[in-house]
C-alpha positions as CSV (number, residue, x, y, z in Angstrom):
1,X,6.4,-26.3,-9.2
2,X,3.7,-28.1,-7.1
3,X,0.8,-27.0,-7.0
4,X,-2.5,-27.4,-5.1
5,X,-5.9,-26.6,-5.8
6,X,-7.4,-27.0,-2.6
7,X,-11.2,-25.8,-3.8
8,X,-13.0,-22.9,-2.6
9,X,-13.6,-23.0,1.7
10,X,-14.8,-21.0,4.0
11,X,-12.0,-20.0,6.1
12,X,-14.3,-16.7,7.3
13,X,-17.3,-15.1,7.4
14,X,-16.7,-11.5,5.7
15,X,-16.3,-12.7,2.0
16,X,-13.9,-10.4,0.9
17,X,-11.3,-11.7,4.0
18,X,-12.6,-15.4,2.8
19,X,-11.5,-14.8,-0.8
20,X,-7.8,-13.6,0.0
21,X,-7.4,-16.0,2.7
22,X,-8.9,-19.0,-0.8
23,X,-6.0,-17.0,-2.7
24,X,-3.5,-18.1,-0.6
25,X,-4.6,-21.6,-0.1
26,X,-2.3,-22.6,-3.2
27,X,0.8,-22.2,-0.6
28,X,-0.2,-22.4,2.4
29,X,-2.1,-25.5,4.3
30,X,-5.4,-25.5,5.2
31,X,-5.2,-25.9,9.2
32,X,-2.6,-23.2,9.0
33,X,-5.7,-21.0,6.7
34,X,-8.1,-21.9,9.5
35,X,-5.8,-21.5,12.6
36,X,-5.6,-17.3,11.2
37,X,-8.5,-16.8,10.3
38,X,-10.3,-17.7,13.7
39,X,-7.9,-14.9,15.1
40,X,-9.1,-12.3,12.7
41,X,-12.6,-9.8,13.2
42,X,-10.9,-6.6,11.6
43,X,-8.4,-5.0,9.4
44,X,-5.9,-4.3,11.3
45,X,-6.5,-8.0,12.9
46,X,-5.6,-9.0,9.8
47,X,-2.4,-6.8,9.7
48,X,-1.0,-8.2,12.6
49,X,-2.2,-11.9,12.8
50,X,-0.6,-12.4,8.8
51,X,2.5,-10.2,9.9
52,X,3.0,-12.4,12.9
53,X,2.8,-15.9,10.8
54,X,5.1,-14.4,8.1
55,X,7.6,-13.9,10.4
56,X,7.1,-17.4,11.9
57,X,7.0,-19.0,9.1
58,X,10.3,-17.1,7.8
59,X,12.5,-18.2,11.0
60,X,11.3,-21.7,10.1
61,X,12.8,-21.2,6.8
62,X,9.3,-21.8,5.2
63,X,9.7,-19.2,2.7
64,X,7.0,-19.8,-0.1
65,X,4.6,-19.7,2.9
66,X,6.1,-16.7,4.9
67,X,5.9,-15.0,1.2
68,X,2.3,-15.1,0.9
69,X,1.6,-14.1,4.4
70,X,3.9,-10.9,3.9
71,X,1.9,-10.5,0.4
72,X,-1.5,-10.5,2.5
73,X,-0.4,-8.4,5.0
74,X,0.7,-5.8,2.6
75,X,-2.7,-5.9,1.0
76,X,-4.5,-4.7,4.0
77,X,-2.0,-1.8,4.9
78,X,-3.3,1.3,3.8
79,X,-1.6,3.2,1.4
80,X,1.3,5.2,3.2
81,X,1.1,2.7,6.1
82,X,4.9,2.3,8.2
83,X,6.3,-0.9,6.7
84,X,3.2,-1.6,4.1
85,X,7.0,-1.4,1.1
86,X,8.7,-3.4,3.1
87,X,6.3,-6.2,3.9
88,X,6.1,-5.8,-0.2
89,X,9.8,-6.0,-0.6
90,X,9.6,-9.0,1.9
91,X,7.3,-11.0,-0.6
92,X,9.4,-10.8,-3.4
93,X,12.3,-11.6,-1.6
94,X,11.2,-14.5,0.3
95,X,9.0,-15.6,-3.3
96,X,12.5,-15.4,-5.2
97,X,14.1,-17.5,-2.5
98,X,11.2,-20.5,-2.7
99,X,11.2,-20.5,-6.3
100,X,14.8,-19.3,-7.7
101,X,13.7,-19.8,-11.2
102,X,11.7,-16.8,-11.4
103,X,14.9,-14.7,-10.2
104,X,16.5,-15.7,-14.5
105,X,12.8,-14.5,-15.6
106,X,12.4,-11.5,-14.4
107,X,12.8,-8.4,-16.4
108,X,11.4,-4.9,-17.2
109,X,10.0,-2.8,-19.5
110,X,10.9,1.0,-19.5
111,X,7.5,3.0,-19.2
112,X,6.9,6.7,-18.5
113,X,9.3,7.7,-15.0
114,X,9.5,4.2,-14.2
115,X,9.2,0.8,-15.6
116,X,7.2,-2.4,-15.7
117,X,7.9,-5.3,-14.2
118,X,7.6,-8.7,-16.4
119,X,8.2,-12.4,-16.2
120,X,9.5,-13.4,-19.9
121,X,8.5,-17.1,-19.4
122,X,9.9,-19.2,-22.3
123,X,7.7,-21.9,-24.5
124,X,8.3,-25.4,-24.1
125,X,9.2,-27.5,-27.3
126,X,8.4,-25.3,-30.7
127,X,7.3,-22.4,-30.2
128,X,3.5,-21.5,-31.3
129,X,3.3,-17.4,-30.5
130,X,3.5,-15.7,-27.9
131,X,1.0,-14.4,-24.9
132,X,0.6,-11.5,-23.3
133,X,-1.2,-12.0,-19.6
134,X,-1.7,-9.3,-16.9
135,X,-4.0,-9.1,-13.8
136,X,-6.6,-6.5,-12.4
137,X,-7.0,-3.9,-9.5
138,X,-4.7,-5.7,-7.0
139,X,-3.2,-8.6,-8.5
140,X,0.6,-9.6,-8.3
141,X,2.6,-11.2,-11.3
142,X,4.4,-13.2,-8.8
143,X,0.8,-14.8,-8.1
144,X,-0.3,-15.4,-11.7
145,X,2.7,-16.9,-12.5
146,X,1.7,-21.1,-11.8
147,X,-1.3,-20.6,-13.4
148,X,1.2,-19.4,-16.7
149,X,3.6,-22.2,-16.3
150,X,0.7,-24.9,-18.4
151,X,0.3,-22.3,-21.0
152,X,4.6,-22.1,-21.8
153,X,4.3,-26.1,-21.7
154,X,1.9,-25.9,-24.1
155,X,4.4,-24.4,-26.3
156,X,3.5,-20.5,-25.9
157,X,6.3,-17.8,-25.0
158,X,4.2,-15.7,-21.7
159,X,5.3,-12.3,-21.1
160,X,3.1,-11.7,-17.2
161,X,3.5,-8.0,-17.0
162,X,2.4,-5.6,-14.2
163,X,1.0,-2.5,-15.8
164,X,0.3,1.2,-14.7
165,X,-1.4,0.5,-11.3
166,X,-0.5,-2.6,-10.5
167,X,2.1,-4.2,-8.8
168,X,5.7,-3.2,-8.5
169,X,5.0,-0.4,-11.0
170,X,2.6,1.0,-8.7
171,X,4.6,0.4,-5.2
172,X,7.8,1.0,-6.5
173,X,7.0,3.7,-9.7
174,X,4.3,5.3,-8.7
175,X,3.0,4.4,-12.1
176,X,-1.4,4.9,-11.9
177,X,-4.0,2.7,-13.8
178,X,-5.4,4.8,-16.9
179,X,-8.2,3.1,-19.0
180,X,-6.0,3.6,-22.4
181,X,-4.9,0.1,-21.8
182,X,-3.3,0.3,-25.0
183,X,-0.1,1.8,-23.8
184,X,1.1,-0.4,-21.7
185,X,0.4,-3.3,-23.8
186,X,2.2,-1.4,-26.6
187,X,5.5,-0.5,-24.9
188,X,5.6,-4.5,-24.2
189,X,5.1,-5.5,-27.5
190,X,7.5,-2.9,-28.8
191,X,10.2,-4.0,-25.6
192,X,10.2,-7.7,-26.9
193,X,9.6,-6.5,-30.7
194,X,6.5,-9.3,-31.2
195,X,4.3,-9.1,-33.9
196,X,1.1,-10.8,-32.7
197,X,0.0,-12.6,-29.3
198,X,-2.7,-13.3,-27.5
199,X,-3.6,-11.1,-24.5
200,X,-5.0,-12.4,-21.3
201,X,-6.6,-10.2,-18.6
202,X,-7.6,-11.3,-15.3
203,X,-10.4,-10.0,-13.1
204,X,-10.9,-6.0,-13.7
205,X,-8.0,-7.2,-16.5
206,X,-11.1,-8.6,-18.4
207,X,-12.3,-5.2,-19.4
208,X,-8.8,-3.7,-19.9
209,X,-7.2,-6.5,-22.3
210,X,-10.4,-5.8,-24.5
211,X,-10.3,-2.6,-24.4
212,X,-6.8,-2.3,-25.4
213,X,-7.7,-4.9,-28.5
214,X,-9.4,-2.3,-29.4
215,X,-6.7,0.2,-30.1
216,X,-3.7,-2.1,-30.7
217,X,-4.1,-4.4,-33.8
218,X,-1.1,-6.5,-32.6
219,X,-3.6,-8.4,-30.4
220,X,-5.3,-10.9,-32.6
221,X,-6.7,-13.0,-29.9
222,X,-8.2,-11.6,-25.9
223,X,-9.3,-13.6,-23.3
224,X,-11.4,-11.7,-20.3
225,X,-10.7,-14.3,-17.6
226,X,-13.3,-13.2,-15.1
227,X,-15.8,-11.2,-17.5
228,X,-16.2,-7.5,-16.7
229,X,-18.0,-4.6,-18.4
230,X,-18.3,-1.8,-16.5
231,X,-16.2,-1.3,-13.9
232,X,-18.3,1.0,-11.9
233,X,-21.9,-1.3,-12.4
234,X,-19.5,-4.1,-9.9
235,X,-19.7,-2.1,-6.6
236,X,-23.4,-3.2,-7.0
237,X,-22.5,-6.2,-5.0
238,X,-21.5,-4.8,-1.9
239,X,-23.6,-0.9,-2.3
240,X,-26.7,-2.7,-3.4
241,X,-28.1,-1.4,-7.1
242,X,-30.3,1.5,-4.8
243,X,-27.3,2.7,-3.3
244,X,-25.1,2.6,-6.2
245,X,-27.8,4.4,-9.2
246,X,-27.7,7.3,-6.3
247,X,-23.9,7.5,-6.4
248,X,-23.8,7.1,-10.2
249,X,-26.0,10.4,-10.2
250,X,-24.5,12.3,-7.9
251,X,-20.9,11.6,-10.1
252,X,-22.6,12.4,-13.1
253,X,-23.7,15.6,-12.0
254,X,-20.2,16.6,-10.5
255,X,-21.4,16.9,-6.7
256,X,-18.4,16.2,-5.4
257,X,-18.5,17.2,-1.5
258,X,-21.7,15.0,-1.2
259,X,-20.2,12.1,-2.8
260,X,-16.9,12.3,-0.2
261,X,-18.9,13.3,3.2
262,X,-21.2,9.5,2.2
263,X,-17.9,7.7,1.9
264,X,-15.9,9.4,4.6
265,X,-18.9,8.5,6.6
266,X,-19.6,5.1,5.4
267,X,-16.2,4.4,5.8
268,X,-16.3,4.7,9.6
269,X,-18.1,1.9,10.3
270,X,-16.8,-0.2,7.2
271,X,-13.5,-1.2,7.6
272,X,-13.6,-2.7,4.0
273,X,-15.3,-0.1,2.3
274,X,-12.8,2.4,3.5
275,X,-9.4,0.8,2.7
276,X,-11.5,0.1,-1.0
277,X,-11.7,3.5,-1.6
278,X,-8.1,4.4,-0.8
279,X,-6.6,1.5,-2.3
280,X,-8.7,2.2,-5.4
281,X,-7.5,6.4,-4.7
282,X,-3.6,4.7,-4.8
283,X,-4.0,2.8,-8.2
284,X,-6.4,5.6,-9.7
285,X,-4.1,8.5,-8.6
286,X,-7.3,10.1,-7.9
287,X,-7.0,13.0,-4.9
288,X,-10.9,12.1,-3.8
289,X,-13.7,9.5,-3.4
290,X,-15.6,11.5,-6.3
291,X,-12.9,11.3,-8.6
292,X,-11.8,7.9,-8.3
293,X,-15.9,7.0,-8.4
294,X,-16.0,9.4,-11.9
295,X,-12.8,7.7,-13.1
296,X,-14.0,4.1,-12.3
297,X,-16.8,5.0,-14.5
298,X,-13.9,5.5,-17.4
299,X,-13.2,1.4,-17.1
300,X,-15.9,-0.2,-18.9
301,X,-16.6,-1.5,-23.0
302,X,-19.4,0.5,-23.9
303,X,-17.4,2.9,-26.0
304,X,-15.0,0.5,-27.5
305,X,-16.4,-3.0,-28.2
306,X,-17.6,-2.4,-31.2
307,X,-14.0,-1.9,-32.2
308,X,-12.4,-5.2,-31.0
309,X,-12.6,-7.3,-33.8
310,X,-10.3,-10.3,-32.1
311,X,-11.1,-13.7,-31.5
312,X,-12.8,-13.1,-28.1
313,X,-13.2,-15.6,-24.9
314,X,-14.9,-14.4,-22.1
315,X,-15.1,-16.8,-18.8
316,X,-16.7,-16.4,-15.3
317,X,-17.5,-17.9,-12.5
318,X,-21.1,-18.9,-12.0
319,X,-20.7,-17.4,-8.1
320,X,-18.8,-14.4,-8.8
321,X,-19.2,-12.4,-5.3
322,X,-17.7,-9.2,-7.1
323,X,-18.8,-9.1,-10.9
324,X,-23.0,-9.4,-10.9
325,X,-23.1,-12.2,-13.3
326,X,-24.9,-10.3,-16.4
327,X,-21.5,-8.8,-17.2
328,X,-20.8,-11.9,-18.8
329,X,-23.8,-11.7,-21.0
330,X,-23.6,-7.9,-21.5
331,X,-19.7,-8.3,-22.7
332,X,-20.3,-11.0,-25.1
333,X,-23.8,-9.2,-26.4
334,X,-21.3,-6.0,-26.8
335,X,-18.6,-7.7,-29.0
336,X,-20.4,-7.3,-32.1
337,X,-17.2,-6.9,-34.6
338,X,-15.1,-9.7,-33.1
339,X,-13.9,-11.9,-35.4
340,X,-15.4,-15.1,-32.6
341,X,-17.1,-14.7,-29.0
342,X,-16.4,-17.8,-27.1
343,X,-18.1,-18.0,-23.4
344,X,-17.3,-20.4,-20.6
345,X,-19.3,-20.1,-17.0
346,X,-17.9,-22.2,-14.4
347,X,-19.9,-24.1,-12.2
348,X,-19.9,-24.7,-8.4
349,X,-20.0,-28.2,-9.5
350,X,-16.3,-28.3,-11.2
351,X,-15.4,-26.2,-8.5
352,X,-14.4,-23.3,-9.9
353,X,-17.7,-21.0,-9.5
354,X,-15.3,-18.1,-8.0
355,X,-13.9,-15.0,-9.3
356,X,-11.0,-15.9,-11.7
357,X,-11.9,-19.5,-10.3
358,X,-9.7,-19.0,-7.4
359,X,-10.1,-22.2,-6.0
360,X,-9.3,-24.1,-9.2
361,X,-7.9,-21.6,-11.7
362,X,-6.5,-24.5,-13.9
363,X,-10.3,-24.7,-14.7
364,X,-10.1,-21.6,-16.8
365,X,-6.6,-22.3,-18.0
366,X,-7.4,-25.5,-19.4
367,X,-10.1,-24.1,-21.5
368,X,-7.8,-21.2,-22.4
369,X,-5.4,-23.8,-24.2
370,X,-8.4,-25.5,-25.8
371,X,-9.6,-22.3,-27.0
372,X,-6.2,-21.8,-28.5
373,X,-5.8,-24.7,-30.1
374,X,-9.1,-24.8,-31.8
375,X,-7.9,-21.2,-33.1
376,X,-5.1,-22.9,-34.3
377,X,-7.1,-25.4,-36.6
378,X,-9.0,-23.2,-37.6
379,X,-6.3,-20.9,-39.1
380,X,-4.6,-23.2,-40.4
381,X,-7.6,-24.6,-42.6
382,X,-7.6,-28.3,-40.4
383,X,-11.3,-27.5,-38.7
């Protein structure tokens, strides 16, 4: 599968509408990027300008493009919104369409009242164990899945899941995040009966691989790919730390109607802000701003890093416009038990200063495969 690593551009002003519009440079061209995102002030701009060049781009039969415009529009529907399932069910129909090898790789994993969905990507050659990789708050398996293919070549079986929260077990289960991590990871190690692997997390998946190291022993090596500690302390880049020790306050002391008039209010002028909250409401299965803001405080390592004692690697982009930066210093200063703590920050001068290196992710898988291999040597007495 081709792919391109166009760099990191700015396609638009607002960062957060610039960083999904980078995430979808991979497919689709850059004049194409430019040409929507000039159209685009709002939301619900956004809605309708990515709706209208999926369908354009599916009458041309240009399906890995019309794929990732159906996946953006669906990321900006609120939850509930008419056709926000079957712009979903559009992505991974038109997806399976440009690439029919994922159709023989995908599978899934019973879990609670519904299942997970999982790519079971084989290993190239001999195989040398087997990795476990999931994403973060809103990311697809469909989407990690070329940045997966270098790791299978270099001889390791990947099992992509989408967990509790995430994905199709969100959209199509109902399935919600929980911070015991640990289950999920479990029932997928117990589905495919492996032993040991290595388990990858990406963006707010850098806090939940390690902490479900922490409970499930299987895990003998975690990478945090895009380095988060506390959940919670990475709203500080859009509140502002003011704003946020106030709400961290008000949570703590249960003041619940406070808390939900701010944000209901906030969120009339802040288009973002307010499909944040009820997309994070959705994945949380939280009822209210307060509770999803109490339960975000529930995703962090404070409590269990001193548990992990894994082979750790922990890498960030020196940029990061979500994660303040001394997350990645905090996590690796936390991992006192690990077995190893190895740290990468990307640079704005390889190009891949972003969060999870969008931009260049091969970056950050290239020094995932190093990182393995110099495990390797090592455990086998050669380093």
């Amino acid at each position: 599968m081709p792919i391109s690593t166009p760099g990191y551009k700015d396609y638009h002003n607002d960062d957060g509408l610039n960083y999904m519009l980078n995430r979808m440079a991979w497919v689709v061209p850059t004049d194409e990027l430019y040409e929507v995102a000039s159209k685009i002030s709002t939301l619900e701009d956004w809605v309708v300008q990515m709706l209208e060049a999926a369908q354009m781009a599916e009458a041309a039969k240009r399906y890995d493009v019309s794929a990732k415009f159906y996946q953006a529009a669906e990321f900006y529907m609120e939850p509930g919104a008419p056709g926000k399932l079957s712009a979903y069910k559009k992505f991974i129909r038109l997806h399976d369409q440009a690439h029919p090898d994922t159709k023989s790789i995908r599978t899934s994993v019973p879990y609670l009242h519904g299942s997970l969905p999982v790519f079971d990507i084989p290993a190239t050659g001999k195989e040398r164990g087997t990795i476990l990789a999931h994403s973060g708050f809103d990311g697809l398996v469909e989407e990690m899945y070329p940045t997966l293919l270098p790791l299978a070549a270099a001889g390791h079986r990947v099992l992509a899941f989408e967990g509790p929260g995430q994905g199709g077990a969100l959209r199509n289960h109902k399935l919600t995040m929980t911070q015991d991590w640990h289950l999920p990871v479990a029932a997928i190690l117990d589905h495919f009966n492996v032993e040991t692997c290595t388990l990858i997390g990406l963006s707010l998946g850098g806090c939940l691989a390690p902490r479900a190291a922490a409970f499930e022993p299987r895990v003998k090596r975690v990478v945090s790919w895009g380095a988060m500690y506390d959940f919670f302390d990475s709203f500080k880049k859009r509140m502002g730390s003011s704003k946020l020790k106030v709400l961290r306050r008000l949570a703590l002391l249960g003041i619940a109607p406070m808390i939900n008039a701010a944000v209901s209010k906030a969120g009339e002028s802040d288009a973002t802000m307010r499909w944040g909250t009820n997309h994070g409401l959705q994945v949380s299965g939280c009822s209210s701003p307060y509770e999803f803001f109490h339960w975000s405080m529930s995703i962090n390592l404070r409590d269990v890093a001193e548990k992990i004692d894994q082979d750790v690697l922990i890498i960030m982009g020196s940029d990061d416009h979500i994660v303040p930066q001394e997350q990645f210093f905090e996590q690796a200063k936390a991992m006192t038990a690990a077995r190893s703590v190895s740290t990468r920050l990307i640079t704005s001068h390889e190009g891949g200063e972003q969060h999870c290196q969008i931009g260049n992710p091969f970056l950050a898988v290239d020094e995932i495969c190093r990182w393995l291999e110099g495990l390797d040597r090592r455990d086998a007495g050669l380093s």
